[in-house]
Backbone bond lengths (Angstrom), bond angles and torsions (degrees), N, CA, C in turn:
res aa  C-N    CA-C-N  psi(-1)  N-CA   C-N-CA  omega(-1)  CA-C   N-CA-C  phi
1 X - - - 1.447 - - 1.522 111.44 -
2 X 1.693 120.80 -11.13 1.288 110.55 -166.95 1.452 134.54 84.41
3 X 1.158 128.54 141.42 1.322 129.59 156.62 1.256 142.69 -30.04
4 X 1.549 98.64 -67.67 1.432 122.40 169.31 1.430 126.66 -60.47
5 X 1.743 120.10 156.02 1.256 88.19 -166.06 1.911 99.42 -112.33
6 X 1.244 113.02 154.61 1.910 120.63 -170.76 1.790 97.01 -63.25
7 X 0.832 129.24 -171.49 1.234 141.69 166.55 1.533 108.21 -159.16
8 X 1.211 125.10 111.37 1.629 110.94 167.28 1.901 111.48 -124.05
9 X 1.215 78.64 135.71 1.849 93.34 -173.02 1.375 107.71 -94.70
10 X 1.422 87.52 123.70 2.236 100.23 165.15 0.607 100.50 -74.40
11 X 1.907 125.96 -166.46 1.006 153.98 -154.04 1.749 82.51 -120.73
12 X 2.030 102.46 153.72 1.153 121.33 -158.86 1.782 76.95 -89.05
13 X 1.642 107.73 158.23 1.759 121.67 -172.97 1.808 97.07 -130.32
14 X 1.134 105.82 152.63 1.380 108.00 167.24 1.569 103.51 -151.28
15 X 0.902 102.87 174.50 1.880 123.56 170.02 1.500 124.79 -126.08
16 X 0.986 133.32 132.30 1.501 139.18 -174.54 1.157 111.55 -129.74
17 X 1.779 127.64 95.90 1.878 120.51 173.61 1.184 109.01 -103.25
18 X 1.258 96.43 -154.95 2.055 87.03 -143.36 1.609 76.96 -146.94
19 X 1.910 95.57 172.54 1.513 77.75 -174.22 1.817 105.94 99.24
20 X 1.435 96.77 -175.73 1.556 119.42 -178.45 1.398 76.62 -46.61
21 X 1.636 130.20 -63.45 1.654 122.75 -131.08 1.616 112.75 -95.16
22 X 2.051 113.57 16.44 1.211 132.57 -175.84 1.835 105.46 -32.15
23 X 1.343 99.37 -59.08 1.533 116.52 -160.68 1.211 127.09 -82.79
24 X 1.733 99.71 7.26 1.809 115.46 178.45 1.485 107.80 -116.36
25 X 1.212 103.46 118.13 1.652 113.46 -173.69 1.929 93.34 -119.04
26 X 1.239 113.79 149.06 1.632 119.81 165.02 1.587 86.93 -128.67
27 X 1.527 91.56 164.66 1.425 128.58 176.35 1.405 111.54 -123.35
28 X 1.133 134.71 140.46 1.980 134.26 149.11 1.849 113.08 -144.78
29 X 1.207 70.95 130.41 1.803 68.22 166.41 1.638 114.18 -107.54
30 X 1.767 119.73 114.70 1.051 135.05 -173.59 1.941 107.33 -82.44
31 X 1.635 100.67 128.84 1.445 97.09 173.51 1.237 107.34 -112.03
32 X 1.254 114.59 140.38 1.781 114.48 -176.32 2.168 94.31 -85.99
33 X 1.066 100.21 93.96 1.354 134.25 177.90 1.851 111.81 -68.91
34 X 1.350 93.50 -29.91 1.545 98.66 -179.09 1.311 125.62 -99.75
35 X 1.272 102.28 20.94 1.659 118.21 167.52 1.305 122.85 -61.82
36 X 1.395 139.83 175.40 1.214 140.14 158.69 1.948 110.15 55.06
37 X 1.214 101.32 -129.51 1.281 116.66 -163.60 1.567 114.18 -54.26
38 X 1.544 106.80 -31.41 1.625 120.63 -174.80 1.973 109.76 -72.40
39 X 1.341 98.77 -45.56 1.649 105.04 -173.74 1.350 111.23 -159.29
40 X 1.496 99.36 117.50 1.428 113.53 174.67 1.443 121.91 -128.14
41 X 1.523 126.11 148.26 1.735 109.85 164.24 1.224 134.06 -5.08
42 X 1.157 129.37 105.24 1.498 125.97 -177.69 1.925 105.41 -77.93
43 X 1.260 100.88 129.23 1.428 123.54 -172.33 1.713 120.13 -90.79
44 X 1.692 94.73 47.93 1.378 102.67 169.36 1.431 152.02 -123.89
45 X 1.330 142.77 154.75 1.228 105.53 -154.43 1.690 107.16 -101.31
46 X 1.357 116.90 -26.95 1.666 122.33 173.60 1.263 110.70 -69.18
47 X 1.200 85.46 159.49 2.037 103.03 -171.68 1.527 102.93 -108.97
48 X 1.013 85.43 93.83 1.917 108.13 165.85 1.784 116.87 -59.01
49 X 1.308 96.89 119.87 1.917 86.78 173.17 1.641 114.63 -68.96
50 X 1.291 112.78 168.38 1.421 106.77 -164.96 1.451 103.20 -64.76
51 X 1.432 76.27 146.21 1.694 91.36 170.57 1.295 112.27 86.39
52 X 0.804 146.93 6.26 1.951 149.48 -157.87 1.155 103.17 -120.01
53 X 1.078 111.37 131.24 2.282 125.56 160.75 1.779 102.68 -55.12
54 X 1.171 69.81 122.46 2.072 73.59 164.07 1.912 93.64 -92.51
55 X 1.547 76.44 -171.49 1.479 74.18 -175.84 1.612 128.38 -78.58
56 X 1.575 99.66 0.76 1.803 107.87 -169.92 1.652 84.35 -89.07
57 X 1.346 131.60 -0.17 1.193 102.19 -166.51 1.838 118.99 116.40
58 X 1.670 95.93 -8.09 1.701 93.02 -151.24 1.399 105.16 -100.93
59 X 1.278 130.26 -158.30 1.416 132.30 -128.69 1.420 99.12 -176.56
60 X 1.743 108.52 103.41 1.086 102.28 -177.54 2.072 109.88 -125.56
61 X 1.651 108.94 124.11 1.322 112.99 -178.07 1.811 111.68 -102.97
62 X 0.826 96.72 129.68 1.344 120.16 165.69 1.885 118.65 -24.47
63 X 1.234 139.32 143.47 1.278 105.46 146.21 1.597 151.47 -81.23
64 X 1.166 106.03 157.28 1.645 98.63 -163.17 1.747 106.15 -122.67
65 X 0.955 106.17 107.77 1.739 104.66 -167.98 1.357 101.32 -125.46
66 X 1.750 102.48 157.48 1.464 114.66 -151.76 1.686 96.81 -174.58
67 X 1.789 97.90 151.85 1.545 97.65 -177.36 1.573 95.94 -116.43
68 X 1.425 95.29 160.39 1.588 104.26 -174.27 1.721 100.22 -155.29
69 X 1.459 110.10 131.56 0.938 141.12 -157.85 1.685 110.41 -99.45
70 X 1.601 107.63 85.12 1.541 114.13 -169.86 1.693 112.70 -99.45
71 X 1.322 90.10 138.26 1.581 85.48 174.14 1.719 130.28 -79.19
72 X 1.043 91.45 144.42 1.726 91.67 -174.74 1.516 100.48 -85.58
73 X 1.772 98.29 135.92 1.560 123.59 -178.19 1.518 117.41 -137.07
74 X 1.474 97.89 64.56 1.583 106.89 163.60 1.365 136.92 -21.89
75 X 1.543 108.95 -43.17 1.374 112.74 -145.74 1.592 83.89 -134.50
76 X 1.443 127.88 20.30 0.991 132.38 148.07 2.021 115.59 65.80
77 X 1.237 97.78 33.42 1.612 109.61 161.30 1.133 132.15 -45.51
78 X 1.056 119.22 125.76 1.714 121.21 166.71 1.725 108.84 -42.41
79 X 1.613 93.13 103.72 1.649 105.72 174.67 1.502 98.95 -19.42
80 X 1.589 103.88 -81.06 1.565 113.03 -141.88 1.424 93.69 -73.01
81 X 1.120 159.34 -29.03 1.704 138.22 134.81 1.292 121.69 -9.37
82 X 1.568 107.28 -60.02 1.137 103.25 172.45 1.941 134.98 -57.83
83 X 1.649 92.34 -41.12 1.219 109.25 177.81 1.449 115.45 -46.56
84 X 1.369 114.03 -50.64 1.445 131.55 -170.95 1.933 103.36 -76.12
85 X 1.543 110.05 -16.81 1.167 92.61 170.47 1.919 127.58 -88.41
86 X 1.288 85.48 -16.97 1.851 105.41 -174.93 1.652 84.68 -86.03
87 X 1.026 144.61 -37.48 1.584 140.87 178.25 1.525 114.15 -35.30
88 X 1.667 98.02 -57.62 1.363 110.25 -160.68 1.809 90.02 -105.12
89 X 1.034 134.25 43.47 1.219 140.73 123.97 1.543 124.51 -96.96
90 X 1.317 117.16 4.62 0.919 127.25 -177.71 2.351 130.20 94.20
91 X 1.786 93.04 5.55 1.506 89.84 179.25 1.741 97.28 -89.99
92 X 1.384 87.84 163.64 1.302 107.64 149.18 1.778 142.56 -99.11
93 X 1.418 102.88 103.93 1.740 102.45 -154.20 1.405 113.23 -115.39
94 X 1.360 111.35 159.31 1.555 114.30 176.32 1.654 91.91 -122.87
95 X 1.278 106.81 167.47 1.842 103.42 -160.89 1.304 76.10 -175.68
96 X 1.574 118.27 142.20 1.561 169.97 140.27 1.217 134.91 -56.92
97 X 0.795 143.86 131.22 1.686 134.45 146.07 1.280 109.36 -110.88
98 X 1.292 139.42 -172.75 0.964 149.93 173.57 1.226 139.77 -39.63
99 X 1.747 114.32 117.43 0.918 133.57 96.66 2.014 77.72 -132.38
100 X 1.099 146.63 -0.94 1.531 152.22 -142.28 1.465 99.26 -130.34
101 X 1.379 143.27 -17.60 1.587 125.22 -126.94 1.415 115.53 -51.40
102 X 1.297 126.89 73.55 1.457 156.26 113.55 1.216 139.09 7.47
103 X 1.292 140.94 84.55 1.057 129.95 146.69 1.876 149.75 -92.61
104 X 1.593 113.17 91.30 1.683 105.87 -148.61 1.609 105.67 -105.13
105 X 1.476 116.99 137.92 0.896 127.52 -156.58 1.416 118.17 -117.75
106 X 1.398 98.45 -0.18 1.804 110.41 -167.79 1.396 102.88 -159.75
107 X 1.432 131.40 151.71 1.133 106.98 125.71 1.900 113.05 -136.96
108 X 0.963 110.78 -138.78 1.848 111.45 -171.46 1.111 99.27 155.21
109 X 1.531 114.42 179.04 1.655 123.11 -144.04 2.146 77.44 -126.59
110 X 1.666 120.01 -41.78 1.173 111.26 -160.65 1.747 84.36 -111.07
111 X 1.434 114.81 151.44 1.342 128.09 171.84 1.714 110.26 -46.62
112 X 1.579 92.19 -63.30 1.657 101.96 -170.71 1.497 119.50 -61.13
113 X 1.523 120.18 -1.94 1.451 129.30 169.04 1.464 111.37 -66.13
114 X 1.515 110.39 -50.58 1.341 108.17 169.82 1.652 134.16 -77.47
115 X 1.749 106.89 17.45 1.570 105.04 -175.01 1.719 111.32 -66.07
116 X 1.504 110.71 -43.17 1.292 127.99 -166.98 1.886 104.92 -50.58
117 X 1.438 105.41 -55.65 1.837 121.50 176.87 1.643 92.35 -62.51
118 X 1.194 138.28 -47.54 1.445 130.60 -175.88 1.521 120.99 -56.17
119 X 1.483 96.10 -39.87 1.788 111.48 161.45 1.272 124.55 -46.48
120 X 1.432 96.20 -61.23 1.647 121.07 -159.13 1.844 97.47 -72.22
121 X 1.662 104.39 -31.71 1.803 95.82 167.52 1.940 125.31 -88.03
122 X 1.807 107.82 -13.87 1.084 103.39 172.55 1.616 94.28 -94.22
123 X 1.296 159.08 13.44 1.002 154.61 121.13 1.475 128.00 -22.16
124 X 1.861 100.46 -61.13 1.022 91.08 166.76 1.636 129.26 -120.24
125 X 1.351 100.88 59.88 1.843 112.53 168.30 1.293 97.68 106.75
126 X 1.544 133.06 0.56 1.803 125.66 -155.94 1.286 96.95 -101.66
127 X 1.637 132.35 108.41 1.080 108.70 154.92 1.964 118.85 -96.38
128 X 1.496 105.61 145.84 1.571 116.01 -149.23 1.446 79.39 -131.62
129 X 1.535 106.36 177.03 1.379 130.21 175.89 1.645 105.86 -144.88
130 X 1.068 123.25 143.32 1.749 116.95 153.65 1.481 114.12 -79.63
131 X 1.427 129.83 141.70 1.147 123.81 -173.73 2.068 84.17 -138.57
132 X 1.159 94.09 128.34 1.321 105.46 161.61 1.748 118.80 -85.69
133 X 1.279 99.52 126.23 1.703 115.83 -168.41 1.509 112.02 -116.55
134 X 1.216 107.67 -150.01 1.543 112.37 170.05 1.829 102.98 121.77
135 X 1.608 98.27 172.36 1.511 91.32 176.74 1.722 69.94 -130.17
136 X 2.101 81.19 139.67 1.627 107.58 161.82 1.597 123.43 -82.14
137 X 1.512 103.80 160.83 1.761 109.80 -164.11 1.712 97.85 -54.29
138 X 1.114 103.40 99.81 1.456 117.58 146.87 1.194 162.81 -103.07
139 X 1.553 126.88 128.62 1.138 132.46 -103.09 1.811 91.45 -135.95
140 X 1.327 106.78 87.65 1.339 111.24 -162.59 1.630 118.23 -114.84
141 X 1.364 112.43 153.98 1.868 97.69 178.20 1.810 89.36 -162.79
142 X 1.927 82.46 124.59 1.335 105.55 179.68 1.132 122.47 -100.89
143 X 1.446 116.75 174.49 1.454 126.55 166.62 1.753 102.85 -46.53
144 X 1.140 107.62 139.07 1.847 121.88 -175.25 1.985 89.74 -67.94
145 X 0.728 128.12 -42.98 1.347 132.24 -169.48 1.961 87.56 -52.77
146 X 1.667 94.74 -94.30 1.418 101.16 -178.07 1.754 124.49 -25.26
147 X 1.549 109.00 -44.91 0.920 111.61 178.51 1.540 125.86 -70.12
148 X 1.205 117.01 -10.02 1.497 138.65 178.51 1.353 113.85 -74.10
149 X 1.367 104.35 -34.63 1.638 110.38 -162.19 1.558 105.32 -123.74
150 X 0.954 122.71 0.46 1.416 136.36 -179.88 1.773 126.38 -133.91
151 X 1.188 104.81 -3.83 1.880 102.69 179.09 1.446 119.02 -69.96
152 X 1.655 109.19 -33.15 1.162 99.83 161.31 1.495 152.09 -88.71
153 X 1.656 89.01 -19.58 1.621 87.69 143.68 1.511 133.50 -91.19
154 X 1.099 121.14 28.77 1.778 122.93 164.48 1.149 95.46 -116.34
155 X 1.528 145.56 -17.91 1.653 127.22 166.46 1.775 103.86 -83.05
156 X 1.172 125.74 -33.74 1.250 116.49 168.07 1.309 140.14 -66.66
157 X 1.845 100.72 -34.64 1.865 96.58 -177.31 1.526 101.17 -89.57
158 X 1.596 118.08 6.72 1.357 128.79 -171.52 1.583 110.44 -68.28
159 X 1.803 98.42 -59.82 1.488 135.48 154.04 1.813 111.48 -31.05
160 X 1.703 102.52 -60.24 1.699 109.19 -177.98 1.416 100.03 -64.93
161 X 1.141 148.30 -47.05 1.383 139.19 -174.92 1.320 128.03 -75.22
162 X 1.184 124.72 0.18 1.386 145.49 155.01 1.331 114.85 -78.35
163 X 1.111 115.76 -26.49 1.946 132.60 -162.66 1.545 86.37 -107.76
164 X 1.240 130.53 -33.98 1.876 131.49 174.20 1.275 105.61 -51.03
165 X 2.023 108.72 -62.78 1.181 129.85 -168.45 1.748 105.42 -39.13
166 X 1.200 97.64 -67.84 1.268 131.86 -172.90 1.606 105.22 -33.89
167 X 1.140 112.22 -69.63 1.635 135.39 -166.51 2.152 97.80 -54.23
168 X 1.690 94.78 -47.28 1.679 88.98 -168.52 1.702 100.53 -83.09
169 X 1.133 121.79 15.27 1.527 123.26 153.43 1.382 120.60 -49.68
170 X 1.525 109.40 -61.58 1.983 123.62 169.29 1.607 92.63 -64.26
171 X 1.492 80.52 144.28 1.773 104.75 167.75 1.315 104.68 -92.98
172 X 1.266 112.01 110.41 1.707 111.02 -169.01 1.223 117.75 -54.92
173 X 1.499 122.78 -22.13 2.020 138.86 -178.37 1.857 90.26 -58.68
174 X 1.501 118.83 -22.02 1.377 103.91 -156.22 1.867 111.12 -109.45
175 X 1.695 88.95 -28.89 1.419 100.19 179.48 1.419 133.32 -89.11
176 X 1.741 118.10 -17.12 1.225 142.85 -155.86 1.144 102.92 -71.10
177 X 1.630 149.13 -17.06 0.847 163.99 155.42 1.718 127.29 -47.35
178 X 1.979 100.80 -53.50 1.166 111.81 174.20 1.436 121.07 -65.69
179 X 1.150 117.51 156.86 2.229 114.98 -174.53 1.173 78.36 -79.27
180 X 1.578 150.05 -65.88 1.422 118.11 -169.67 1.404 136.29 -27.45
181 X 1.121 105.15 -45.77 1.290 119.81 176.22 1.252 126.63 -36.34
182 X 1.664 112.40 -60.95 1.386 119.70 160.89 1.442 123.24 -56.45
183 X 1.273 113.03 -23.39 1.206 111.62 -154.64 1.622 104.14 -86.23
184 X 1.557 101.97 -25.60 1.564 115.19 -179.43 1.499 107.03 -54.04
185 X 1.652 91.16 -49.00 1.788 108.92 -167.36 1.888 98.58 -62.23
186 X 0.989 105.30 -38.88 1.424 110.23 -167.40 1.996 103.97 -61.74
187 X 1.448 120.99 -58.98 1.303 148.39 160.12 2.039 91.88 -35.29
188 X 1.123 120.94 -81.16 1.429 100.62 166.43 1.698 162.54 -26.76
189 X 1.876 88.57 -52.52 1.187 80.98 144.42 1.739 125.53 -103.62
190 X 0.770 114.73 -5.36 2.035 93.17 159.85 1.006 111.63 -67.77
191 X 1.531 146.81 -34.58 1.345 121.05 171.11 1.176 111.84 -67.40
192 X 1.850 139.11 -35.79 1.036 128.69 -150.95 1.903 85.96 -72.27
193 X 1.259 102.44 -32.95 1.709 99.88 -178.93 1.552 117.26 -54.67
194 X 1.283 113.39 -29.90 1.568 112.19 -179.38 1.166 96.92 -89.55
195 X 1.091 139.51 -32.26 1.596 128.86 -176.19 1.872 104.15 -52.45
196 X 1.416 109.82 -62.57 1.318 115.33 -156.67 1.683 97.08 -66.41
197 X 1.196 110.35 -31.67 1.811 117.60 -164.88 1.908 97.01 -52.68
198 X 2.197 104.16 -45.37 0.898 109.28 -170.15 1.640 130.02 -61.45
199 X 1.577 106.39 -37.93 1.097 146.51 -171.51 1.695 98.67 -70.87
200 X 1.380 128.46 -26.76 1.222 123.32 -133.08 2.157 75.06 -124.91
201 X 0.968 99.68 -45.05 1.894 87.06 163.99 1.508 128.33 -50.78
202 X 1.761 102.38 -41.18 1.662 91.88 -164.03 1.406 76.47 -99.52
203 X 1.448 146.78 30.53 1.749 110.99 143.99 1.126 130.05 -75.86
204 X 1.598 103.00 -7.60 1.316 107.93 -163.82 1.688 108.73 -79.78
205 X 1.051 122.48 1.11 1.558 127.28 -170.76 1.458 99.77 -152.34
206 X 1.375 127.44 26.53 1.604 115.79 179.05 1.840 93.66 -106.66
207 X 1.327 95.01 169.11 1.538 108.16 -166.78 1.871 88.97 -83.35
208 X 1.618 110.22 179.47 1.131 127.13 -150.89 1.560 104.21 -75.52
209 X 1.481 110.51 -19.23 1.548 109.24 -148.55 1.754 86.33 -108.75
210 X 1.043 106.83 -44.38 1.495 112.17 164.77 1.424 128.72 -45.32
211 X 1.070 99.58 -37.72 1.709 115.59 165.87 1.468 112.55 -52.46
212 X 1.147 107.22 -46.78 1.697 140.39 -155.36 1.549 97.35 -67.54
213 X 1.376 98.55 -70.28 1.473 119.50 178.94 1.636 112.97 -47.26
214 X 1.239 87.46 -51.21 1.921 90.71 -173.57 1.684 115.29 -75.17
215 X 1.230 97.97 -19.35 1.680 109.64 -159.22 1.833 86.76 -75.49
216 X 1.801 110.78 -47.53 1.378 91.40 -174.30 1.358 121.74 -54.89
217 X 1.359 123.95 -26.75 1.381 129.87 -156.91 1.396 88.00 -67.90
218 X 1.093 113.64 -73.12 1.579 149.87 176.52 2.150 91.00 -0.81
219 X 1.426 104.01 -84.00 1.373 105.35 -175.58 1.432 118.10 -75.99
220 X 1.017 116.53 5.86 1.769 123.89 144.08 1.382 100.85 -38.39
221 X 1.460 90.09 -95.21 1.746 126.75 171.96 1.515 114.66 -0.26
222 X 1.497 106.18 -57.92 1.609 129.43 -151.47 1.459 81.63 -86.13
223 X 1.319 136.79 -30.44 1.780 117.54 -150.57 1.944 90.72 -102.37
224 X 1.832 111.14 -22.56 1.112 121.48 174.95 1.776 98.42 -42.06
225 X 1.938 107.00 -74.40 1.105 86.20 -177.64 1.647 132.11 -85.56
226 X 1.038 102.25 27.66 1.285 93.32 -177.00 2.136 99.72 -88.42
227 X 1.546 96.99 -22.61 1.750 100.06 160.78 1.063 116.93 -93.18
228 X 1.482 131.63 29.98 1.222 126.30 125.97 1.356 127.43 -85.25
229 X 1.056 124.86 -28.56 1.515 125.66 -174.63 1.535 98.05 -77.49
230 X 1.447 121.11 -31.73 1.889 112.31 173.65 1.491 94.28 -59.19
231 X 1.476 118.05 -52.70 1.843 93.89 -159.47 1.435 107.28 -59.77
232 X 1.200 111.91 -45.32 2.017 109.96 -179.61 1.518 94.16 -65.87
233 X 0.546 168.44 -90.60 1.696 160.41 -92.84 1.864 95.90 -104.42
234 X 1.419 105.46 -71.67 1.566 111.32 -172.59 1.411 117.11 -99.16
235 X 1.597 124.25 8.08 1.751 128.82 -179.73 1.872 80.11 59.30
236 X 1.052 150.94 87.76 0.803 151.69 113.90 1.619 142.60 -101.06
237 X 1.052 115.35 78.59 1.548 132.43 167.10 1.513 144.19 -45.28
238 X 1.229 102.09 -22.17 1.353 112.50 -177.97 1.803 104.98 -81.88
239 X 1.952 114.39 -45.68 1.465 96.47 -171.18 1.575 102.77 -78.46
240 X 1.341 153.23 8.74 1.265 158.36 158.64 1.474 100.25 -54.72
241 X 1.163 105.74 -62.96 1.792 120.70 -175.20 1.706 103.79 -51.73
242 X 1.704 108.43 -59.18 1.283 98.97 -168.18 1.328 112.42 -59.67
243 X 1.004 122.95 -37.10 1.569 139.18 -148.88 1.729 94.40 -89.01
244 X 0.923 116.43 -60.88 2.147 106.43 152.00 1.147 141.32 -63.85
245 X 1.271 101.79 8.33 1.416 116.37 159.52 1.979 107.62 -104.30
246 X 0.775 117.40 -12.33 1.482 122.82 -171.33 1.483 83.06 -101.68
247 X 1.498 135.71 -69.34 1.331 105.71 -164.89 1.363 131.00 -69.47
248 X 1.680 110.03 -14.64 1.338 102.92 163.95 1.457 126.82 -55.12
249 X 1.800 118.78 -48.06 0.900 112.91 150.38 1.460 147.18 -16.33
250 X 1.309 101.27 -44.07 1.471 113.37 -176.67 1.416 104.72 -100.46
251 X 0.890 136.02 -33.17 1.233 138.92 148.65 1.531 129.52 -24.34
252 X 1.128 99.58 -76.05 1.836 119.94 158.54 1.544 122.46 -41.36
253 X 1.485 96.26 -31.90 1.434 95.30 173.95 1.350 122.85 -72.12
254 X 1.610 93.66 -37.08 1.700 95.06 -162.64 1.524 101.03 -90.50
255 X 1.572 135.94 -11.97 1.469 140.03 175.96 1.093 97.59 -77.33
256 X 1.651 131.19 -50.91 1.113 114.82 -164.95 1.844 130.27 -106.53
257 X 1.688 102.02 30.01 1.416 110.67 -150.97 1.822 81.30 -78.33
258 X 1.631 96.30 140.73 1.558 111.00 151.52 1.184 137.85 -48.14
259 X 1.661 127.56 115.28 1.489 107.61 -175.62 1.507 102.83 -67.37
């Protein structure tokens, strides 16, 4: 594999909400940082339960699967054109460029969660598809460094994003009522709080690219909850959705980047 370390670049991601937050768009360009020398196939033959060091050192997560609701682009439009046009109809979208050019509008853990948002976009002129996604049980082994300062937050926010999945299953118009409800939201963010607490120790001694890598996840994470506090504060559901649909994204990238 070499010394040096690969670098391979995605496609730049953004988000567009609707609403008060119509007129605020971000940009990032994510590098899959954990290529090459940092994280490669772990070379083992026992089956580790999730989350456990094999013996090379490696790191094994569970799978985590989820549906996401992409728009269909025939005629092959500039995603983020597009993005900005379903915006100001009122969705909330995450959109791609290249190596993906993407536009996702939903996501959920069960298909039929997202029929209602599939309506509400062939309603108005969108034709979409559900595409079932997810990252498969992967079976990874890092640099001892990385792995020192980071194992426990990639078995934990691994855990929190399954419990995300989970949560945008209920249609919040139906559940907001029940004490569960809160209590889910509540259970969310304290883990998302231990995740970052965890994440936020081994930066302090991780190498530059590692930083890089984690930092994107990192403000995923942070905008995750920051769409939780809209649904408690304003019953707002849609930037929760977008904003977990963008970190899965980013997520996926960095669990599942190619050595």
């Amino acid at each position: 594999m070499g010394g040096g370390k690969r670098v391979r670049r995605s496609g730049a991601v953004f988000w567009v909400g609707f609403m008060l937050a119509l007129s605020v768009s971000m940009i990032w360009g994510s590098q899959r940082y954990l290529a090459g020398a940092l994280l490669k196939p772990a070379q083992t033959e026992a089956q580790a339960p999730a989350g456990a060091e094999s013996g090379t050192g490696g790191l094994v997560l569970e799978p985590l699967g989820y549906y996401m609701i992409v728009l269909e682009n025939p005629n092959h439009e500039d995603p983020f054109e597009l993005g900005k046009k379903l915006a100001a109809g009122g969705f909330a979208v995450v959109a791609a460029g290249e190596p993906s050019n993407r536009v996702v509008a939903g996501v959920a853990g069960k298909a039929e969660s997202l029929a209602g948002l599939q309506e509400a976009m062939r309603s108005g002129g969108w034709q979409s598809k559900v595409e079932e996604q997810g990252i498969p049980r992967t079976e990874l082994a890092y640099s001892p460094v990385f792995l020192r300062n980071f194992r426990p937050f990639l078995i934990q926010t691994h855990r929190w994003a399954g419990r995300l999945v989970d949560f945008l299953d209920d249609p919040w118009d139906q559940i907001r009522s029940a004490p569960e409800a809160k209590e889910r939201l509540a259970i969310l963010t304290e883990e998302l709080a231990s995740c970052l607490e965890m994440a936020n120790g081994g930066l302090e001694t991780a190498l530059p690219e590692e930083r890089a890598a984690v930092g994107g996840v990192l403000a995923c994470m942070e905008r995750v909850g920051q769409g939780i506090t809209a649904l408690e504060e304003e019953g707002r559901h849609d930037y929760l959705t977008q904003q977990a649909a963008a970190f899965l994204c980013q997520w996926k990238d960095m669990i599942c980047c190619d050595s």
